[in-house]
C-alpha positions in Angstrom: -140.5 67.4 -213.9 -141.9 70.2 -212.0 -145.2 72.5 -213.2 -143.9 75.4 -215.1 -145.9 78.4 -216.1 -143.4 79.2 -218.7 -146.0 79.6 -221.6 -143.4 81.8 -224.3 -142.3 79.7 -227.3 -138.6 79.5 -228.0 -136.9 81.5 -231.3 -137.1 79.0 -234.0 -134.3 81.0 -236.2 -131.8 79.8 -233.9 -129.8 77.0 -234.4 -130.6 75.9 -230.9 -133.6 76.8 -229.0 -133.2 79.7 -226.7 -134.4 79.1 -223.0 -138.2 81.2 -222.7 -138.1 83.8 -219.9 -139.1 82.5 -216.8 -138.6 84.3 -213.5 -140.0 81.4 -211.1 -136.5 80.5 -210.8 -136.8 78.3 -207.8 -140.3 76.5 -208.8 -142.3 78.5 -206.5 -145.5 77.8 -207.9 -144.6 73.9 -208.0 -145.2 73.7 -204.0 -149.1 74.4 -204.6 -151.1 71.2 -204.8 -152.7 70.1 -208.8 -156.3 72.3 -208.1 -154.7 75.8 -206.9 -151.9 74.9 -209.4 -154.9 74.7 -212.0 -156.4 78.0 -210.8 -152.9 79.8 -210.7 -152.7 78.9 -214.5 -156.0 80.0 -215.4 -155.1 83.1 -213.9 -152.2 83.4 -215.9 -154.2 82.6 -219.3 -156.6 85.5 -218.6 -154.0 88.1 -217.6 -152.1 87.0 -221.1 -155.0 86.3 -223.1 -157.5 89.4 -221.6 -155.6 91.8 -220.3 -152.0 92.0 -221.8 -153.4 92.7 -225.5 -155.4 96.2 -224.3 -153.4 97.5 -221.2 -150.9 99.0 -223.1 -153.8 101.7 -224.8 -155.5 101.7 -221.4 -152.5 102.7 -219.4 -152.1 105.7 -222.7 -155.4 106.1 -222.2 -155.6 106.8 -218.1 -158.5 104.0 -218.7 -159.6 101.0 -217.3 -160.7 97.8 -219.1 -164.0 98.0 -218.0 -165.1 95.0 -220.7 -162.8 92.5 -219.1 -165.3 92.5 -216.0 -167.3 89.4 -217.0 -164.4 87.3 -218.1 -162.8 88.2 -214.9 -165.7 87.3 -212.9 -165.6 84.0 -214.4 -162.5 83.0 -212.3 -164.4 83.0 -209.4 -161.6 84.2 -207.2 -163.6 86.5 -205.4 -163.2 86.7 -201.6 -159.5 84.7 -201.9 -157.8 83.9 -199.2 -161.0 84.9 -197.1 -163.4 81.8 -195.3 -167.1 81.5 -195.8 -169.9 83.8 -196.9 -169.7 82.6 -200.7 -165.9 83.9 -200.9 -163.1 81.6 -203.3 -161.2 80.9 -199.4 -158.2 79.7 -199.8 -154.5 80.3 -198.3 -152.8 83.0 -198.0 -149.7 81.7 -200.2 -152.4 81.3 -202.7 -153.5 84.6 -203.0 -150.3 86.4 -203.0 -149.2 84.1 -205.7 -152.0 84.9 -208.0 -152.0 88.6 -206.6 -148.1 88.3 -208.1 -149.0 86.8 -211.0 -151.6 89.7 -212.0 -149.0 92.0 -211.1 -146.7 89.9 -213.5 -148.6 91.1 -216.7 -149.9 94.5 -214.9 -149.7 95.9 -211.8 -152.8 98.3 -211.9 -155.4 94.8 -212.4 -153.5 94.1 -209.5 -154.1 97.0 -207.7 -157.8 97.0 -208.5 -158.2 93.4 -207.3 -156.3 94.2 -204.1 -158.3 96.9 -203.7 -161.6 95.2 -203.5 -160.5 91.8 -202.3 -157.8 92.9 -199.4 -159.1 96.0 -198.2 -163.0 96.5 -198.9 -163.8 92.8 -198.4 -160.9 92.3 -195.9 -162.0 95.2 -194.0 -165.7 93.9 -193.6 -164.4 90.2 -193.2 -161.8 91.2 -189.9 -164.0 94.4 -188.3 -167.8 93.9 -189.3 -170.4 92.2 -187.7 -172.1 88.6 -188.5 -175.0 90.4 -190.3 -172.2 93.4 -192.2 -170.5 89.9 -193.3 -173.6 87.9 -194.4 -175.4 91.2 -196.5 -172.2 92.3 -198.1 -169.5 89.9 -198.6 -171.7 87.4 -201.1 -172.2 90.0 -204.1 -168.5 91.2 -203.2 -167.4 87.6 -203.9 -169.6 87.6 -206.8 -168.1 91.0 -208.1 -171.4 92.2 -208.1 -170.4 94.8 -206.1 -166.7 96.2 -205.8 -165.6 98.0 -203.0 -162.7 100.5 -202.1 -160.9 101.7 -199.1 -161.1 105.2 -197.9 -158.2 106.2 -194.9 -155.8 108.8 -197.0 -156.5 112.0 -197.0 -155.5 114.8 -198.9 -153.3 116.3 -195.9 -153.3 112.8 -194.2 -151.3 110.0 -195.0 -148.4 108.6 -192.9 -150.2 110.2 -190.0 -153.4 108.4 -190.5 -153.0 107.0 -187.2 -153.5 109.9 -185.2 -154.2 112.8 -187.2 -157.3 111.6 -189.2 -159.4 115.2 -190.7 -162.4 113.7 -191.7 -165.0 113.2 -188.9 -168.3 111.5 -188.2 -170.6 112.3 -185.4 -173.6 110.2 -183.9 -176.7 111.6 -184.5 -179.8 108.6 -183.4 -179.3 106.1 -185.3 -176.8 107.0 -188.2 -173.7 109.5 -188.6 -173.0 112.0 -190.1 -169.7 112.5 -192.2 -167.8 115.3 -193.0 -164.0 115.3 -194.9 -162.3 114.4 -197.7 -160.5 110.8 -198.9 -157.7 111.5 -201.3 -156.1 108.5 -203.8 -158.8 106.2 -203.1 -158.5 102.9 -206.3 -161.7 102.2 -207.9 -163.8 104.8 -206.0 -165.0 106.6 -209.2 -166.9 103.5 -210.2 -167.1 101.1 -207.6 -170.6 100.6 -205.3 -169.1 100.3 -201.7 -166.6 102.6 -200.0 -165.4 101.4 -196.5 -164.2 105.4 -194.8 -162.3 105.6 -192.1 -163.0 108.6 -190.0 -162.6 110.0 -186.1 -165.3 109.8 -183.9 -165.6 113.5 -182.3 -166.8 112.4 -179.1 -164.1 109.9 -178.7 -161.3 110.6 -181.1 -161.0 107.1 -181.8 -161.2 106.0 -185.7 -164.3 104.2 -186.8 -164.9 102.2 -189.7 -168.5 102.7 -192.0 -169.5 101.3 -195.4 -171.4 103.3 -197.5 -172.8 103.1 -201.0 -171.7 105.4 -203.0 -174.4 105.6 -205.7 -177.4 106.5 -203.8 -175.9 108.0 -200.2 -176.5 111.5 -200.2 -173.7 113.7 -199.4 -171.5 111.4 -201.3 -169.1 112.5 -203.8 -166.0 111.4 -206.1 -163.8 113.4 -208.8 -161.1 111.5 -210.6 -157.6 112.5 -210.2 -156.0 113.2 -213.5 -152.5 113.5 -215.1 -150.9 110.7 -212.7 -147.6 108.9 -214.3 -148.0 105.5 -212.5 -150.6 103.1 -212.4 -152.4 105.2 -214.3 -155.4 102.4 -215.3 -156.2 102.3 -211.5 -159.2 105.4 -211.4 -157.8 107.1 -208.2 -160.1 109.6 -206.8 -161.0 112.0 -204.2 -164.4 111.4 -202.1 -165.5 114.5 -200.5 -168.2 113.8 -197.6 -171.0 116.7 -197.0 -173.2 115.9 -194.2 -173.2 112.2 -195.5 -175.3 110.5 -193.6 -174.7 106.9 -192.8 -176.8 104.5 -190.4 -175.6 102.9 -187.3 -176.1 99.2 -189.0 -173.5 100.1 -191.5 -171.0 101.4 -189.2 -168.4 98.5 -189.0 -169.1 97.1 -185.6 -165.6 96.0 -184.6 -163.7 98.7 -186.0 -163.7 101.0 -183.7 -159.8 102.5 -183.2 -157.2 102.8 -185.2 -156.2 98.9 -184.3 -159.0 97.6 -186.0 -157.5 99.8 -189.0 -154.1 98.6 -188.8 -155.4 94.8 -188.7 -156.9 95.3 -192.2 -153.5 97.2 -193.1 -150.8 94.5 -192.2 -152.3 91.8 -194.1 -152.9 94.0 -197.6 -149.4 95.7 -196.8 -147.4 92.4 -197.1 -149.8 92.0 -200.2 -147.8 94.9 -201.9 -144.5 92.2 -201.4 -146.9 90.0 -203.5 -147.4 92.8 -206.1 -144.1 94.1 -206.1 -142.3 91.4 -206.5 -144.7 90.7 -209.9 -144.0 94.0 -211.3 -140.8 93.3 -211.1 -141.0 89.4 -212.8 -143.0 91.4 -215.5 -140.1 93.6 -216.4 -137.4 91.2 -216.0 -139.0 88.8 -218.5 -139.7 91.3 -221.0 -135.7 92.6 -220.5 -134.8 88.9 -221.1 -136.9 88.3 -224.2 -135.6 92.0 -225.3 -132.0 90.7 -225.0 -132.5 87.2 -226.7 -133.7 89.3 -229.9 -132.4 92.6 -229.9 -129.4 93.2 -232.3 -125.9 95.0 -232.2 -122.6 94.4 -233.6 -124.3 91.6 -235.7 -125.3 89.8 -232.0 -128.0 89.4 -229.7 -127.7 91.8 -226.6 -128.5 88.7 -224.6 -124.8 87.1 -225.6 -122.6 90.0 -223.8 -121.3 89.9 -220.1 -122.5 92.7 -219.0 -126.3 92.1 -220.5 -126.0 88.6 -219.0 -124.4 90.1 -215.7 -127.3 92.5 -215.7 -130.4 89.7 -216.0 -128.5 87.9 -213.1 -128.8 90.7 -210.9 -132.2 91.5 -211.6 -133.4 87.3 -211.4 -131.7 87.5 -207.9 -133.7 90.3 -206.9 -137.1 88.7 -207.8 -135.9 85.3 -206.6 -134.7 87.1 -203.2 -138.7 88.8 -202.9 -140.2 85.6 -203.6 -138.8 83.6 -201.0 -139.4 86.3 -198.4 -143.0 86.3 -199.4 -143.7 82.6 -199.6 -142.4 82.7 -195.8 -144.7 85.4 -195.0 -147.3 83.3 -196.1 -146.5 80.9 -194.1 -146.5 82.7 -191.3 -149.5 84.1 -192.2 -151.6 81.0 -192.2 -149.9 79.9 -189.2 -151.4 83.0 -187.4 -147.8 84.1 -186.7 -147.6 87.5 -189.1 -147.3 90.5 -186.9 -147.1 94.3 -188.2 -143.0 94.2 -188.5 -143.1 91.1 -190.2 -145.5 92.6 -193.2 -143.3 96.1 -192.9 -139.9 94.5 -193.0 -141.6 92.7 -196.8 -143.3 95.7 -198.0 -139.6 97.8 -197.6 -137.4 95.1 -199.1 -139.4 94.4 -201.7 -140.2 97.3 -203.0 -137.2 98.4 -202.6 -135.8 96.1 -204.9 -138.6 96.7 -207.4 -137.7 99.6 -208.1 -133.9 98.8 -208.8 -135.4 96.1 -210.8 -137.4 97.5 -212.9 -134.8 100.1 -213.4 -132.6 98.0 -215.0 -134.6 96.4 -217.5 -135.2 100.0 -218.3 -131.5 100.6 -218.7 -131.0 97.0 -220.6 -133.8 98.4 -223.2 -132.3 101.9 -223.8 -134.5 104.1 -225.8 -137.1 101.9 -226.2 -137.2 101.4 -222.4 -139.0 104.7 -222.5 -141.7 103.4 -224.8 -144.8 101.5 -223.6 -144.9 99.3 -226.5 -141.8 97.6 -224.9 -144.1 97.0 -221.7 -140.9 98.0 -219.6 -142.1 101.6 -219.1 -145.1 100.4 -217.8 -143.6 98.1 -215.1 -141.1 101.2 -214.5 -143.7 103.8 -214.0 -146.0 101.6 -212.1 -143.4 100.8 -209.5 -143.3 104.3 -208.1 -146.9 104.3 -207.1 -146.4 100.6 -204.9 -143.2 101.8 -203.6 -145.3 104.7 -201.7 -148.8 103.2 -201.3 -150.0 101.3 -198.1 -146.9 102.8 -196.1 -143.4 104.4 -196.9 -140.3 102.6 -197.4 -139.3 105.0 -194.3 -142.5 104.6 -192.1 -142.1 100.7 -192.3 -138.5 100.8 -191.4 -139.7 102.9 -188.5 -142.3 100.0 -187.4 -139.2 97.1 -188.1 -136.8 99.3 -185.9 -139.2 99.8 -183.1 -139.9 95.6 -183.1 -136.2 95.5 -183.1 -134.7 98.1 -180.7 -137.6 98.6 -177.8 -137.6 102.0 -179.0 -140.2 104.3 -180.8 -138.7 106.8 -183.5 -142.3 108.1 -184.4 -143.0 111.5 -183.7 
């Protein structure tokens, strides 16, 4: 028999046990050998265990679960997917199916690890130098010190490309930064920032890490009242004359290329996240329907409830097969930017039609957080628009496709 995750308990009141929810349809997780198999599960435990008990009040709460840190850190997962310098390494199918199954139980966690593992460590990993890689990515692997990623701004975002406000100007050895970041996950807390900003003497977009405790000129304000993925702390960085010296100005990012290296592989990690978010509400539909009662019945025994689950199962089973061959193609060195954009479209795409439904199947208590549903429903908005537009990756896809460029 293939290794299941599937850790729910069947009803005992029925007559004949009823089937747990389990939204791995095709087994996905059985084509991992026994040791990442092993680490996939222990993933799962602590998500369950750790983090599914106190989200709920933390997602109320606009808070994040600061206390699970040290558990979490005991996973050693650190620097996934990434080779050397004390990081967990890894394949890529590996990481996006843990990055899925945090997603699976909450989509912020997600975020937060995405955050620091994809783009602050990814971004030193692929654009700094040997001596950027061997001071910073250790204690990053560690979780020592978590980073976050700084490109939006707040009159900046699917233009980042060319139309990047905030600045940074050579003076001797360091630079000097001036502009605001605007959305930025975990910057109200974490210790490392990696800003993106345009050179003004040769308009190109350079990469910088700078520690946000004790660099002058550095600040962050939390942005309040959001309705999705509201334990990520967003926040907006304003840069005042923030110094910064050469040796931490990443030395191989130097145009918007190095940028957009970084971006395609945590883009198609939003196919990963998405595509949990969606399992998360799907299974809490299912287990809603297999004990919810009207007309003397569970929900779960009509057609249309039944025609409803099938429809959102395909959905996730549909992502999850695209993503497993992106990771493929990913370790095979084959993933190009219309690959990761085609992924991040569809499947948050079908997120959100996903999640939508088990909102539906629940009815008023779809709009409740206790039910979890919410959550997943809320949460979906914020992936759907992050790392790229549904429309600007379309845009990228039909430009691979046609010859043509549609971007203005």
């Amino acid at each position: 028999m293939a290794p299941s995750l599937a850790t729910s308990k069947p009803d005992t009141k029925q007559s004949k046990p009823l089937p747990p929810p389990n939204s791995d349809f095709y087994e996905h997780a059985a084509t991992l050998n026994p040791e990442e198999l092993g680490l996939l599960k222990q993933v799962r435990a602590f998500m369950e265990e750790k983090v599914a008990p106190v989200i709920d009040k933390c997602w109320a709460e606009d808070a994040f679960p600061f206390e699970l840190l040290p558990a979490f850190k005991e996973l050693n997962i650190g620097g996934l997917g990434l080779e050397g310098y004390g990081c967990r390494g890894g394949t890529q199918k590996l990481f996006g199916l843990i990055a899925m199954e945090m997603a699976r139980t909450d989509a912020s966690f997600c975020t937060f690890f995405g955050v620091h593992d994809g783009l602050a460590m990814g971004s030193i990993y692929m654009a700094g130098s040997e001596e950027q890689k061997q001071k910073w990515l250790p204690p990053m692997a560690r979780l020592e010190k978590i980073g976050c990623f700084g490109l939006t701004e707040p009159a900046v975002g699917s233009g980042s490309a060319g139309g990047l406000t905030t600045t940074a100007e050579r003076d001797g050895d360091s630079w000097i930064l001036n502009g605001q970041k605007k959305w930025i996950g975990n910057s109200t807390w974490c210790d490392v920032s990696i800003i993106w900003a345009k050179d003004v003497s040769d308009n190109q977009v350079k990469g910088f890490i700078i520690e946000n405790k004790t660099t002058p000129g550095f600040s962050v304000e939390k942005i309040e009242h959001k309705i999705s993925l509201k334990v990520v702390q967003n926040g907006l960085i304003t840069l005042k004359d923030c110094r910064v010296a050469e040796e931490n100005r990443l030395q191989g990012g130097n145009s918007f290329r190095d940028t957009a290296r970084v971006l395609r592989m945590t883009r198609y990690m939003v196919g990963w996240a998405s595509t949990g978010c969606q399992m998360g509400a799907y299974e809490a539909a299912l287990r809603y329907a297999q004990t919810r009662i009207q007309f003397g019945r569970p929900i779960g025994s009509f057609q249309l409830v039944q025609d409803l689950l099938a429809r959102m199962l395909a959905n996730v089973t549909a992502c999850q097969c695209m993503m497993m061959r992106l990771a493929q193609m990913d370790d095979e060195g084959k993933l190009l930017d219309h690959h990761a954009s085609l992924a991040k479209a569809f499947c948050t795409a079908k997120m959100r039609e996903t999640v939508s439904w088990a909102r539906e199947l629940l009815g008023a208590n779809g709009i409740v957080v206790d039910y979890k549903v919410a959550r997943f429903f809320a949460d979906a908005e914020a992936l759907y628009s992050y790392e790229g537009t549904y429309q600007m990756q379309n845009l990228i896809v039909g430009k691979a496709i046609t010859g043509f460029s549609a971007f203005v």
